[in-house]
C-alpha positions in Angstrom: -133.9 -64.0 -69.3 -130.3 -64.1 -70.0 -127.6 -62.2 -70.8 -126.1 -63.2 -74.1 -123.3 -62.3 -76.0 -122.0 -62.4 -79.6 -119.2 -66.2 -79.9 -117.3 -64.6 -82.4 -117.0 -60.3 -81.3 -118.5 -61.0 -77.7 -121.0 -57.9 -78.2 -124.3 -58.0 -76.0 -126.9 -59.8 -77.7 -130.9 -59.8 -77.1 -133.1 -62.7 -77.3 -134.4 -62.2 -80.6 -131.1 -61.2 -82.7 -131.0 -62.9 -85.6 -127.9 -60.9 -87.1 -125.4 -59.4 -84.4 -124.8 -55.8 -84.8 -121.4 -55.6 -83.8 -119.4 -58.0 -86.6 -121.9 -59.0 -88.8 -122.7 -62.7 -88.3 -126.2 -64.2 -88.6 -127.2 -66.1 -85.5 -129.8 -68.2 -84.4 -131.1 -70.0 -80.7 -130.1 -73.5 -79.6 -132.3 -74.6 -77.8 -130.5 -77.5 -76.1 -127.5 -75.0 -75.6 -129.7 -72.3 -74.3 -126.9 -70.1 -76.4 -127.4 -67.5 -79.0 -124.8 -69.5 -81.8 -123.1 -68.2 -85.2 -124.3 -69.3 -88.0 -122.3 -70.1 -91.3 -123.0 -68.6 -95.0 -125.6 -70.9 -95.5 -127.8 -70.4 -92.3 -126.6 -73.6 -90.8 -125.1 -74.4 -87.1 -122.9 -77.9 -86.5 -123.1 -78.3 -82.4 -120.9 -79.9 -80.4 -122.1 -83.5 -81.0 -121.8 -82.9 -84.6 -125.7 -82.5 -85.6 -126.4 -79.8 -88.1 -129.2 -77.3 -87.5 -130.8 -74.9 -89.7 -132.4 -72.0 -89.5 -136.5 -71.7 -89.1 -139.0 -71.5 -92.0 -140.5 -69.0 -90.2 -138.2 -66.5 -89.7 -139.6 -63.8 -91.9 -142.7 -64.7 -91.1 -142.8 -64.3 -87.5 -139.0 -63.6 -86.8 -138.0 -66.6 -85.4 -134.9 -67.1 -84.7 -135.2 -70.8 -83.4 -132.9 -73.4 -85.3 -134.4 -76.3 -86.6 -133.3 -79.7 -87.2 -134.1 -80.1 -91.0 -133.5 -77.8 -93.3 -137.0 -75.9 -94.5 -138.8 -76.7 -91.5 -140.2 -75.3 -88.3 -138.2 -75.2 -84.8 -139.5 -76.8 -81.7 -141.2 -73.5 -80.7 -143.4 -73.1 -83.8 -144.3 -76.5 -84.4 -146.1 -75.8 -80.9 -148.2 -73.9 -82.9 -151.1 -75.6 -84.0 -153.0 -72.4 -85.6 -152.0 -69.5 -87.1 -153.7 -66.6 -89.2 -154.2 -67.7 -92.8 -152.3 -65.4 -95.9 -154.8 -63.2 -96.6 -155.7 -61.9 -93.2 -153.3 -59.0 -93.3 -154.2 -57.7 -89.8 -153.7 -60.9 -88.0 -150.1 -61.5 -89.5 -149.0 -58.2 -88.2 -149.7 -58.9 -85.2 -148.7 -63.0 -85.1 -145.3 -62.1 -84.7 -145.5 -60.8 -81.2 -147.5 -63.7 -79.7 -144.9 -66.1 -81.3 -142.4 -63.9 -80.0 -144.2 -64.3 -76.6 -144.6 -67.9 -76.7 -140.8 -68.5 -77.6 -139.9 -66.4 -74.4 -142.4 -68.6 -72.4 -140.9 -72.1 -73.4 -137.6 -70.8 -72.8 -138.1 -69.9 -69.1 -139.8 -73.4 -69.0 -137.3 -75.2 -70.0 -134.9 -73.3 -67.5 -137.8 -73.9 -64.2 -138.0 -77.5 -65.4 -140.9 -78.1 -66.9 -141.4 -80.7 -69.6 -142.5 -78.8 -73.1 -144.1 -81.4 -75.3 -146.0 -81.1 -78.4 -149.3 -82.9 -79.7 -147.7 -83.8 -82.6 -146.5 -87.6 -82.6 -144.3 -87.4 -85.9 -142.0 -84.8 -84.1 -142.0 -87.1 -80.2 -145.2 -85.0 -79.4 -148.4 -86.8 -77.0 -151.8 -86.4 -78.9 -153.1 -86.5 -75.6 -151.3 -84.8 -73.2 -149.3 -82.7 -75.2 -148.9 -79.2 -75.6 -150.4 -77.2 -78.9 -151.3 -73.4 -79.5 -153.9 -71.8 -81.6 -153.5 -67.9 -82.4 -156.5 -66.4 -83.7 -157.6 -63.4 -84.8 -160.5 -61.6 -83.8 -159.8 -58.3 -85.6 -161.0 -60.1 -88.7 -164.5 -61.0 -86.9 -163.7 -64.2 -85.5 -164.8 -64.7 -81.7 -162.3 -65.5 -80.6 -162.1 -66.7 -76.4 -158.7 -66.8 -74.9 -158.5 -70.1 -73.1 -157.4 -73.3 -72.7 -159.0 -76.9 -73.0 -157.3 -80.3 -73.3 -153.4 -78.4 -73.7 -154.8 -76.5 -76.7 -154.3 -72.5 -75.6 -156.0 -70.1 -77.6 -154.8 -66.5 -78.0 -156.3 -63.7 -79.4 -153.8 -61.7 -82.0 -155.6 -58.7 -81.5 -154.0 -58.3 -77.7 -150.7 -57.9 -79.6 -152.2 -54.5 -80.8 -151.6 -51.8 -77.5 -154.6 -49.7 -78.1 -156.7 -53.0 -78.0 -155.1 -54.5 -75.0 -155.5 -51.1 -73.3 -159.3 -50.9 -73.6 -159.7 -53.8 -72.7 -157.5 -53.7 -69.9 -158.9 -50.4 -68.7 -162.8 -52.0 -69.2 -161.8 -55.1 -66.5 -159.9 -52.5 -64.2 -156.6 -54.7 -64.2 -153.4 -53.6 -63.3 -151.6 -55.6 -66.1 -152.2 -57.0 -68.8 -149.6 -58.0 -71.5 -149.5 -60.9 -74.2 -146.7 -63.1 -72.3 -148.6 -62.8 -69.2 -152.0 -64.0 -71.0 -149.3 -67.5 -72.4 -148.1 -67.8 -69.1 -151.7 -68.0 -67.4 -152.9 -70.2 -69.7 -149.9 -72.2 -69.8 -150.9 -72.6 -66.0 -153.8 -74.0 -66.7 -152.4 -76.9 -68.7 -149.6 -77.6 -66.5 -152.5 -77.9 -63.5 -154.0 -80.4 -65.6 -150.6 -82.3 -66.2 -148.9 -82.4 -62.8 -151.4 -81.8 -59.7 -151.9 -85.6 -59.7 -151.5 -87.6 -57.4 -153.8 -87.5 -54.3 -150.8 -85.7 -51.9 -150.5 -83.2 -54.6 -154.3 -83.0 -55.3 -155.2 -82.1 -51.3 -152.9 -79.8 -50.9 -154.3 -78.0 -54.3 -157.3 -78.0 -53.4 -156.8 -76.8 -49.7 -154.7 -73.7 -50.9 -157.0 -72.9 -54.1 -160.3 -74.2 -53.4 -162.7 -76.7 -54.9 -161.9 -77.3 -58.3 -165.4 -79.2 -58.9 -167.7 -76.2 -58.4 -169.2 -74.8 -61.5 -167.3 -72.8 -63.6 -169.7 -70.8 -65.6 -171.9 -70.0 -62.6 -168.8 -68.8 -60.7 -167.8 -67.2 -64.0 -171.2 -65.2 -64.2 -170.8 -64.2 -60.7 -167.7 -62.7 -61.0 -168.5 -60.4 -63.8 -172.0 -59.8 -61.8 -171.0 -58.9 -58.5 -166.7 -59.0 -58.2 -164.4 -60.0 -56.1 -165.6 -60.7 -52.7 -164.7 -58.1 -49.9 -161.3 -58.6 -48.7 -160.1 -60.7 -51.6 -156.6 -59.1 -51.6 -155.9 -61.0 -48.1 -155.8 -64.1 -49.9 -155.8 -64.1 -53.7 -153.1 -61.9 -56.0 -155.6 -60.5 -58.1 -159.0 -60.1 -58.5 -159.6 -62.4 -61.3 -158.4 -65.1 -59.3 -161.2 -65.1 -56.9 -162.8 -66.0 -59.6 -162.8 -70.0 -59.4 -160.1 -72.2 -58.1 -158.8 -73.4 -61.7 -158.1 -68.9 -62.4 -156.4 -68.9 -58.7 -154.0 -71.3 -59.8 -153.2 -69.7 -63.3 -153.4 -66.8 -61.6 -150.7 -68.1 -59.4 -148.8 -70.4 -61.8 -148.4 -66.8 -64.0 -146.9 -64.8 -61.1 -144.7 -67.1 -60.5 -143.5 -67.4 -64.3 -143.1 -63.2 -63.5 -141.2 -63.4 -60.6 -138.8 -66.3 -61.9 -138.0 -64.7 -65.0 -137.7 -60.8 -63.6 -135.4 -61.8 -60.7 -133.1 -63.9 -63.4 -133.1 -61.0 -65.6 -132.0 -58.7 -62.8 -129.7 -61.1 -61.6 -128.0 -61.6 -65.2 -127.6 -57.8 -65.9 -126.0 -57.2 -62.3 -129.0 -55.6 -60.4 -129.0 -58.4 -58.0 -126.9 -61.0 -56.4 -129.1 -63.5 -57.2 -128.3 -65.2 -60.5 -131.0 -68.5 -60.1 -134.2 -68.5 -58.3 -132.8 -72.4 -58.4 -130.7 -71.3 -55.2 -133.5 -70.9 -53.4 -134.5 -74.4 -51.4 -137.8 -72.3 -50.3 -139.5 -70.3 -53.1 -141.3 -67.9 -50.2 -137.5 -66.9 -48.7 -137.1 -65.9 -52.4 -139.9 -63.8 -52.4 -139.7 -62.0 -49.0 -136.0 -61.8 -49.2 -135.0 -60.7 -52.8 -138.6 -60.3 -54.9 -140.3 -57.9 -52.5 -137.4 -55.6 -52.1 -136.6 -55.3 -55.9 -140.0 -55.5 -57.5 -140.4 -52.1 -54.6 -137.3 -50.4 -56.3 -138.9 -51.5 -60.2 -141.7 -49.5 -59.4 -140.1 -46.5 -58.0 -137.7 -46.6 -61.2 -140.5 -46.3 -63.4 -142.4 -44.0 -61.3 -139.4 -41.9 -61.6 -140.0 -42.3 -65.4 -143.8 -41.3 -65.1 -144.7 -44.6 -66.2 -147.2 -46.8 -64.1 -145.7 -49.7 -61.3 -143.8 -52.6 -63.0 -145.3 -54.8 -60.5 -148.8 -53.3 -59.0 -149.5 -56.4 -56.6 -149.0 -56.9 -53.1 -148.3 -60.7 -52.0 -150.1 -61.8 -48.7 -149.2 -65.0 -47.1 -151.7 -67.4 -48.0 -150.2 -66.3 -52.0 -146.7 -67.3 -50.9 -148.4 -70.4 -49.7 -150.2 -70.9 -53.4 -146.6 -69.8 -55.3 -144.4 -72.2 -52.9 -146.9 -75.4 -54.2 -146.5 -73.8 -57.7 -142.4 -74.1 -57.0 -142.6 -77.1 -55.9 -144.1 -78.5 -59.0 -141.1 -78.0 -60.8 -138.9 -80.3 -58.6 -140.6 -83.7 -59.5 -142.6 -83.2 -62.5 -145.1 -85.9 -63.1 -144.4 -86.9 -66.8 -147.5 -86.7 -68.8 
């Protein structure tokens, strides 16, 4: 994430400001700045090619602070969002502002990798097809609801916005972590798999570093939650769930990648670390070895020092930096869908 700062007093700004609390002035994102911008009395930006933006409908409702091209309409991030919790289901708007809060911080560090972010909806330049669309459910108003993806529709369950909840369950599956913009950036994984390992070059070497993709999901779904990770798993896999099948070793992977990328360009934007891009890096495994490893150790003995649990509790074996460098390389020629 970057570093932003106020146009007008220059104060430190956060991601999601909407007002700054320095001078005063209501802000909003540009998205094709990348830039926190001032807004004028009437919620409106002009950009430098003269195109007026307004702010998003849905920033009471979910606090976004997206700008949108017409005035009374959704931004780019929430039109992503095919489903959301209806009006009367009080529990699941409380907690629909963190996933969208989640989701906007996950197409932001995809733009910045890459990665082409495109809707299902054709009246806005989305692919019904191939396109990208979210449906955020509730299951703390008795819905089951299955986090997931199928088709580029990911389903997220509100209810992991709540701590106590994620915390069960997070304790019941023995998992070291377990957050709501890691479960958009897994499943994001999966539908970038689907969209860019093509190509039989790309689709060997997939399926030589994760597996085959063609063996039964739900048996190897049942067996995992029957008997766990094989022995010795942690020689070749970065987690246990990603033993799991070949398609949950790739999200698996895709995710940690997402967590790398972002944490080393936060670090490297707030002056912990020389390293400003993971961009600079021609090989994605130097980055890890060389800068990830070292800092993600000092992250966790900071919030050991704080009594808090490791930042990062993984260890990364070499066939992983084998699985993230193919992940890396997806970004530098992405097939478009």
């Amino acid at each position: 994430m970057k570093a932003f700062r106020c146009r007008v007093c220059d104060n430190p700004l956060h991601f999601e400001n909407s007002v700054c609390v320095s001078c005063g002035t209501a802000l909003g994102f540009s998205r094709s700045e990348r830039a926190i911008v001032p807004l004028d009395d009437t919620g409106r930006y002009v950009d430098p090619a003269g195109l007026v933006w307004h702010v998003c409908a849905n920033l009471n409702l979910s606090g976004c602070t997206w700008l949108a091209p017409v005035e009374g309409a959704s931004c780019f991030a929430c039109g992503l969002t095919r489903t959301r919790p209806s009006d009367h289901d009080l529990e699941g708007l409380a907690n629909y502002p963190l996933a969208e809060q989640a989701k906007r911080h996950l197409v932001f560090e995809l733009d910045g990798l890459g990665f082409p972010v495109v809707g299902k909806d054709p009246a806005t330049g989305g692919d019904e097809v191939n396109g990208l669309a979210f449906d955020l459910l509730s299951s703390s108003n008795g819905e089951d609801v299955t986090i997931g993806h199928e088709n580029g529709v990911v389903t997220i369950d509100l209810a992991e916005s709540d701590d106590a909840y994620r915390e069960k369950i997070r304790a019941q599956l023995a998992e070291p972590y377990r957050t709501m913009l890691g479960h958009f950036r897994h499943e994001v994984g999966h539908y970038y798999e689907w969209q860019l390992v093509r190509g039989d070059e790309r689709f060997s070497r997939c399926r030589e570093l994760f597996g085959d993709e063609s063996i039964d999901y739900a048996a190897e779904l049942q067996r995992h939650y029957e008997q766990g990770p094989p022995d010795g798993w942690e020689q070749s896999h970065i987690s246990t769930y990603a033993t799991m099948h070949p398609f949950e070793d790739f999200a698996e992977t895709w995710a940690h990648y997402l967590h790398i990328c972002d944490t080393i360009e936060t670090a490297g934007e707030y002056g912990l670390t020389a390293v400003s891009s993971p961009a600079l890096f021609s090989s994605f495994r130097d980055l890890v070895v060389g800068i990830w490893v070292p800092l993600s150790i000092a992250l966790n003995m900071i919030n050991r020092s704080m009594g808090k649990d490791d930042l990062y509790p993984f260890v990364i074996p070499a066939p992983v930096l084998d699985k993230l460098d193919f992940v890396a390389s997806l970004a530098d020629r992405p097939d478009s869908p």
